[in-house]
C-alpha positions in Angstrom: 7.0 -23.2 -21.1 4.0 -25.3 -21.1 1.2 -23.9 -18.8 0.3 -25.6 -15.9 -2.7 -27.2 -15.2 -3.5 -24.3 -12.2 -2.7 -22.3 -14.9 -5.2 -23.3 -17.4 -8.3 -24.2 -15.1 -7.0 -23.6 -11.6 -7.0 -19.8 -11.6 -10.6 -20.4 -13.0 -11.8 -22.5 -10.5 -10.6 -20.2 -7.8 -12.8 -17.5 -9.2 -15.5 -20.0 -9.5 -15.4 -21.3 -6.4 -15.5 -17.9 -5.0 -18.7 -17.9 -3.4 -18.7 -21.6 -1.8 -15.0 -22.0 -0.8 -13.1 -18.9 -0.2 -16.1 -16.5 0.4 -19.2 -16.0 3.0 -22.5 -15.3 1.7 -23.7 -12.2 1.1 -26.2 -11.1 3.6 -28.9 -8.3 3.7 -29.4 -6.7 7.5 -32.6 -4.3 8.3 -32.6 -1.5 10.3 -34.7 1.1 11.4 -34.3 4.6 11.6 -36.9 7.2 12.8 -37.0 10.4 9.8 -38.2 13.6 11.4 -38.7 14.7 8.0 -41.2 12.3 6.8 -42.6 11.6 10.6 -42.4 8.4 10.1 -40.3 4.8 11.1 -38.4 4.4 8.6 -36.8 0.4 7.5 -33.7 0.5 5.8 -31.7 -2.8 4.2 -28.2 -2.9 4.2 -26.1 -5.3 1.8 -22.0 -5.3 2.7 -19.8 -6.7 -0.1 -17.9 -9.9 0.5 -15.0 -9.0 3.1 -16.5 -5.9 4.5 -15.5 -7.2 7.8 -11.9 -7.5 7.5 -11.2 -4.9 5.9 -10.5 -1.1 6.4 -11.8 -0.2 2.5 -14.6 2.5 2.3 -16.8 1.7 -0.3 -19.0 3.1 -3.1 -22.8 3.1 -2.2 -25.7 1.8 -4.1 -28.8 3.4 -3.1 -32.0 1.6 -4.3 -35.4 2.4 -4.3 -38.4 -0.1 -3.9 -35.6 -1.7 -1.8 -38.0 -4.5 -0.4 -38.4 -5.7 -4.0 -35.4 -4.5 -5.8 -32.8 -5.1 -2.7 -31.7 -9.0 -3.5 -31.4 -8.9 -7.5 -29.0 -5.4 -7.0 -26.6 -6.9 -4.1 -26.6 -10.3 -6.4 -25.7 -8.2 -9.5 -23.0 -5.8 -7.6 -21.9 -9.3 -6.4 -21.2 -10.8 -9.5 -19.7 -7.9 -11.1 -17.0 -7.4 -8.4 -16.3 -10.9 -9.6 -16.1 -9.8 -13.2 -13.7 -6.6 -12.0 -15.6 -4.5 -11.0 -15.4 -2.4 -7.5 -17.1 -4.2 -4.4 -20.7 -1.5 -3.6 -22.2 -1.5 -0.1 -25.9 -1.6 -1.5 -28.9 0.6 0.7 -32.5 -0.8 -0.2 -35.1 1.9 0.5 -38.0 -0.2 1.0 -41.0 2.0 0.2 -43.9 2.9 3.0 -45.9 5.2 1.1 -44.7 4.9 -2.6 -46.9 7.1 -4.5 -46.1 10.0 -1.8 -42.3 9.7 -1.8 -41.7 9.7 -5.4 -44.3 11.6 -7.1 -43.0 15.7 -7.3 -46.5 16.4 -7.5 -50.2 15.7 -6.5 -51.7 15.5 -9.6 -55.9 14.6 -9.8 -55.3 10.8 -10.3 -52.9 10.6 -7.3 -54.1 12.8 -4.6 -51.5 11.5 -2.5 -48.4 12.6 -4.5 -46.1 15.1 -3.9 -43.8 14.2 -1.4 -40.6 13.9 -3.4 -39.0 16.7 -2.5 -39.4 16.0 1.1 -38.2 12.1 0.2 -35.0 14.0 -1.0 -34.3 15.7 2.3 -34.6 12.4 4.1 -32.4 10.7 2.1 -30.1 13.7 2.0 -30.4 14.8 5.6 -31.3 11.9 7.9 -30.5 8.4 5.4 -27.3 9.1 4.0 -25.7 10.5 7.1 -26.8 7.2 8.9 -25.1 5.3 6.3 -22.0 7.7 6.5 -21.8 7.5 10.2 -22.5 3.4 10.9 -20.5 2.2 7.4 -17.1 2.6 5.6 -19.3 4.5 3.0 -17.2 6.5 0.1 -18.5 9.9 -1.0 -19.4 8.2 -4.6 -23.0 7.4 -4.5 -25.3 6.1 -7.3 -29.6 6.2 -6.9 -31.3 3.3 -9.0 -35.2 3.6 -9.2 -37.9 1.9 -11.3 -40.7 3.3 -12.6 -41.8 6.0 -10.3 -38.8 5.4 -9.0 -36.8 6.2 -12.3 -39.0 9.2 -12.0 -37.7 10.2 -8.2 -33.9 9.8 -9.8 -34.7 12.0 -12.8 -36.5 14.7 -10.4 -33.1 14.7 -8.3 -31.0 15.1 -10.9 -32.4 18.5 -11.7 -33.8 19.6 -8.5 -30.5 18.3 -6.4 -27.7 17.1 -9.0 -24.8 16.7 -6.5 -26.7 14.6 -4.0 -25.7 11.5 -6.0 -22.5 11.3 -9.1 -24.6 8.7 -10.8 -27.9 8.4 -11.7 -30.0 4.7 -12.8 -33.6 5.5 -13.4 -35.2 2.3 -15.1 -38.4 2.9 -17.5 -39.0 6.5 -15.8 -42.3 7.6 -15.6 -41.7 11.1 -17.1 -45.4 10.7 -18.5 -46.4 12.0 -15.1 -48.2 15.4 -14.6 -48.1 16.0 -18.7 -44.6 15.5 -18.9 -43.1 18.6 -16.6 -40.1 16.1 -15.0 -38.7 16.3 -18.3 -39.7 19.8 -18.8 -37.7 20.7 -15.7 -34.8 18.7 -16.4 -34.7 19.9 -20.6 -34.7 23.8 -18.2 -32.1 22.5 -16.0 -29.7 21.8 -19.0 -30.3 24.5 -20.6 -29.0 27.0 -17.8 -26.2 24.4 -16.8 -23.0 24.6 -19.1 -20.5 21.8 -17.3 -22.3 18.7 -15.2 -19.7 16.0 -14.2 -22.7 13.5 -13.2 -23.4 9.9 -15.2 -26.6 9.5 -15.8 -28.3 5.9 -17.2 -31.8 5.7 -18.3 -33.7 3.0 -20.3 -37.4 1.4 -21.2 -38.6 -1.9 -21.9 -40.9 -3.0 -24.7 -44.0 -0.5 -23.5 -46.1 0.6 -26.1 -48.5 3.6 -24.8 -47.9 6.9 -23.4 -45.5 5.6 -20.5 -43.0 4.0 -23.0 -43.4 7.0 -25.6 -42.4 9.5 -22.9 -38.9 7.7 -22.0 -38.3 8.1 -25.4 -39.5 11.5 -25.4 -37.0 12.1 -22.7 -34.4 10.6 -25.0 -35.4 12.8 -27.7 -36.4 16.1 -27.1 -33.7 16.6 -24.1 -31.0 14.6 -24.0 -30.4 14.4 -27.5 -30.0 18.1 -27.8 -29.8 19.9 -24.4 -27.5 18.0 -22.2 -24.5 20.0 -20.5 -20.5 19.4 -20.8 -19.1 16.7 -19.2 -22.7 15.1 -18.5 -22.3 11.2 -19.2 -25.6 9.8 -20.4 -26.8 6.2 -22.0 -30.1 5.2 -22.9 -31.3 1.3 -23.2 -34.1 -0.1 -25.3 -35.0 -3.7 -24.3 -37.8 -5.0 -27.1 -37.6 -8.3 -25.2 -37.7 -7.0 -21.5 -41.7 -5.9 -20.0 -42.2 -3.1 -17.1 -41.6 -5.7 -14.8 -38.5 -7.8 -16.0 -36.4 -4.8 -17.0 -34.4 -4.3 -13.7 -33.0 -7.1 -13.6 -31.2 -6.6 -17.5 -31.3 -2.8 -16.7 -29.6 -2.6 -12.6 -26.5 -4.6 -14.6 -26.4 -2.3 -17.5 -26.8 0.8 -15.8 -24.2 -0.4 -12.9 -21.8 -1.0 -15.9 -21.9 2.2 -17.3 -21.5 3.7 -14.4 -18.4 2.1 -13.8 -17.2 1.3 -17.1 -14.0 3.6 -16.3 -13.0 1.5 -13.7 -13.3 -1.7 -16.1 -11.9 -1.1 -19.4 -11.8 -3.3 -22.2 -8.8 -6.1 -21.7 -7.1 -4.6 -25.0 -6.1 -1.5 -22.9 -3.3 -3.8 -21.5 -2.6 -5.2 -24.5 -2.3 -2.0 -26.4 -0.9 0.3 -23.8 1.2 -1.8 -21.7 1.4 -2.7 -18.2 2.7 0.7 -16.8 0.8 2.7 -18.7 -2.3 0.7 -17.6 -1.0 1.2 -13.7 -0.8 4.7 -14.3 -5.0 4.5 -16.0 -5.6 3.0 -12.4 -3.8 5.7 -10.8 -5.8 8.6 -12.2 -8.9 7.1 -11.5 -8.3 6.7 -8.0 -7.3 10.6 -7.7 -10.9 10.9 -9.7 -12.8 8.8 -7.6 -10.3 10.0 -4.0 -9.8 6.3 -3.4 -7.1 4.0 -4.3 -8.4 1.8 -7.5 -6.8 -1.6 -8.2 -6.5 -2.9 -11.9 -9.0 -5.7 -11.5 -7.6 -9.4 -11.4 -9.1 -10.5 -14.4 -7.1 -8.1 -16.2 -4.3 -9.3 -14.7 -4.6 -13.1 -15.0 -5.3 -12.6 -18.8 -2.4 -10.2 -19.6 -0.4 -12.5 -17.3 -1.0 -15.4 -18.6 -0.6 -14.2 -22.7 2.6 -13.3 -22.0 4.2 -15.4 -19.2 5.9 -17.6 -22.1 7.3 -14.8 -24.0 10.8 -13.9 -23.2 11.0 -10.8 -24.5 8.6 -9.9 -22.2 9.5 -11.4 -18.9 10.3 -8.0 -17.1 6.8 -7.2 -18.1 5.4 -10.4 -16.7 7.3 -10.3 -13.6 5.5 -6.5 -13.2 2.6 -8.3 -14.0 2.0 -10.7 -11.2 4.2 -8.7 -8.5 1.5 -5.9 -8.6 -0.8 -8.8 -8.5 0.4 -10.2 -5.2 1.3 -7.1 -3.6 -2.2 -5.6 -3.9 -4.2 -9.2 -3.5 -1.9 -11.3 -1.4 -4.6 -13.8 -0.4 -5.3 -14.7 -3.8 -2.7 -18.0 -5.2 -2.7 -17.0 -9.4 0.5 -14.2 -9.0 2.4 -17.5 -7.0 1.6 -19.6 -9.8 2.8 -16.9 -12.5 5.7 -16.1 -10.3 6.7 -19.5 -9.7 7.0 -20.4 -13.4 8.7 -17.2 -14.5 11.5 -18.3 -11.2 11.5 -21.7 -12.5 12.1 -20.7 -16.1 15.3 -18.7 -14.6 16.5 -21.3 -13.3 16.1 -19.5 -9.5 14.6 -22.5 -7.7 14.5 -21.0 -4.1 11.9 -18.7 -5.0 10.3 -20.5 -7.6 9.7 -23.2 -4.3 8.8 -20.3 -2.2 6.2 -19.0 -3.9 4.4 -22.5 -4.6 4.7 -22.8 -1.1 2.4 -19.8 -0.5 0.0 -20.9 -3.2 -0.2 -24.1 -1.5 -0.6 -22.7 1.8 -3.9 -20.7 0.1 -4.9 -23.5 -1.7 -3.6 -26.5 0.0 -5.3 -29.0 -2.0 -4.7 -28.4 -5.3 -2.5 -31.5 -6.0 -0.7 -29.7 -9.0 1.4 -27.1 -7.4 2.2 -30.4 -4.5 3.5 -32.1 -7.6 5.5 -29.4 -8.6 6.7 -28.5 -5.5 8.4 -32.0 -4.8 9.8 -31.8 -8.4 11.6 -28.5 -7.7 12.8 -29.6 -4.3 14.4 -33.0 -5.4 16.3 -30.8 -8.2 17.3 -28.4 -6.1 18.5 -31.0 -3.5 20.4 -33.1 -5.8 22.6 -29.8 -7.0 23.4 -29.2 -3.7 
């Protein structure tokens, strides 16, 4: 059967439109919370993902650091990958008060007023995340991202405090700090742990001198040859990215690798089958203690390939059923429904699904057209 024309740029256009049509804005709300630990007041930025507010879903956090600077490009990014499949984050920007304090592990003669990481850690730990826990539908699964001294705060917790976060971002980190002992301690830390189920991301930009050569120190000398079982690592060299621009290519990256499992490559449908693909999902969300969704765009590509092949029509059916069941507000499984009725000749439900897409979408003047058509034929057998 030919494809329809909501077929072929409709289902498109929905996801286009995304933002302007079907979707709010993403906002960014501060609050304030007073941290016995550091003594201090204490801003904190909260990004929700699209929906938040109507619905009950508890969702993995995005902690970032420098959260005054680094807060808008993250939510955009975590935005625009839940668009490309990937699982909607409730972001946390950390906006920094005392920078050199919070993320240095040490006072070293250049920065007198370093040191305070540890006690940076505790906050989050102690006082940030159970604010976050307490006033959001937060999951347990929380990922730090940090730049530059804050790359170096991430790579300090994840030997000093491992389980405080299960994945780890830490953009151009600056191991060169105090001589090198971050990656000391975390090349020690490896070496006395045999199994770590953490991910851990870590990259540099085009930054020749002894902050560049460091990160790929830390490539070389640890994670090359120390790292424990089970410990997921990438590293990220970006000749045409500078200190500064490097988050923005390195946040998506890093955010991608993190979640990679969740977002497979579109040949795992193709090669393994839509139950066998359902089941993938279903593992995952015993792995991550949440129920996980194959993404849409999986989906309305698999769907799509094989909606005119007959043999697989049972497979098709699966197809956009799961797709309506578990996204009922979205009008691409009443389109693939509709023609897959139509093509058997079952009118009623062929109608009554082009009916809920146009209830969705009550403008798109294709499935109106069709509609009509498939009422007049079923009127004059009647």
């Amino acid at each position: 059967m030919k494809r329809t024309a909501y077929t072929m740029i409709g289902a498109f256009l929905f996801f286009c439109q995304g933002y302007s049509q079907f979707y709010p804005l993403r906002t960014t709300e501060e609050k304030k919370i007073y941290s016995t630990v550091l003594n201090e007041q204490r801003p904190i930025l909260i990004s929700k993902p699209i929906g938040y507010d109507h619905s009950s879903e508890a969702y993995f956090v995005v902690y970032v650091l420098d959260g005054n600077l680094n807060m808008s490009l993250t939510s955009g990014i975590a935005e625009l990958l839940y668009q490309a499949g990937y699982p909607k984050l409730l972001v946390v920007g950390i906006p920094s008060t005392e920078r050199t304090r919070d993320l240095t592990p040490s006072a070293v003669q250049n920065t007198p007023l370093g040191g305070g990481a540890d006690d940076f850690m505790r906050f989050i730990e102690t006082e940030l995340m159970p604010f976050v826990e307490h006033n959001y539908r937060a999951h347990s699964y929380n990922v730090l991202i940090g730049h530059s001294l804050g790359g170096l705060f991430a790579t300090h917790v994840l030997h000093k405090n491992p389980d405080l976060f299960d994945g780890y971002i830490a953009i151009t980190p600056t191991v060169v700090y105090e001589d090198f002992q971050t990656g000391n301690d975390l090349r020690n830390f490896f070496e006395g742990t045999k199994v770590l189920h953490k991910t851990f991301f870590f990259s540099v930009a085009y930054e020749p001198g002894p902050e560049g050569d460091a990160v790929f120190r830390l490539k070389r000398e640890v994670f090359e040859k120390h790292i424990p079982d089970r410990f997921d690592w990438a590293f990220e060299y970006y000749p045409k990215e500078n200190h500064s621009t490097t988050p923005i290519v390195a946040t998506l990256d890093g955010l991608r690798f993190v979640f990679k499992d969740l977002v497979p490559d579109d040949d795992l449908v193709k090669e393994k089958g839509f139950e066998n693909t359902r089941l993938y999902y279903q593992n995952l969300g015993e792995k991550y203690s949440k129920e996980v969704l194959i993404p849409q765009r999986i989906l309305m590509n698999y769907g799509y390939d094989i909606i005119s092949d007959k043999d697989l029509e049972k497979e098709a059916f699966a197809v956009f059923n799961y797709y309506r069941e578990n996204y009922p507000g979205v009008p691409v499984s009443y389109d693939g429904l509709a023609i897959l009725y139509e093509r058997r000749n079952d009118l009623n439900n062929a109608i009554i699904n082009l009916k809920k897409l146009i209830e969705i979408d009550p403008a798109y003047e294709d499935a109106l057209d069709r509609l009509e058509k498939l009422e007049k034929i079923r009127d004059r057998g009647k």
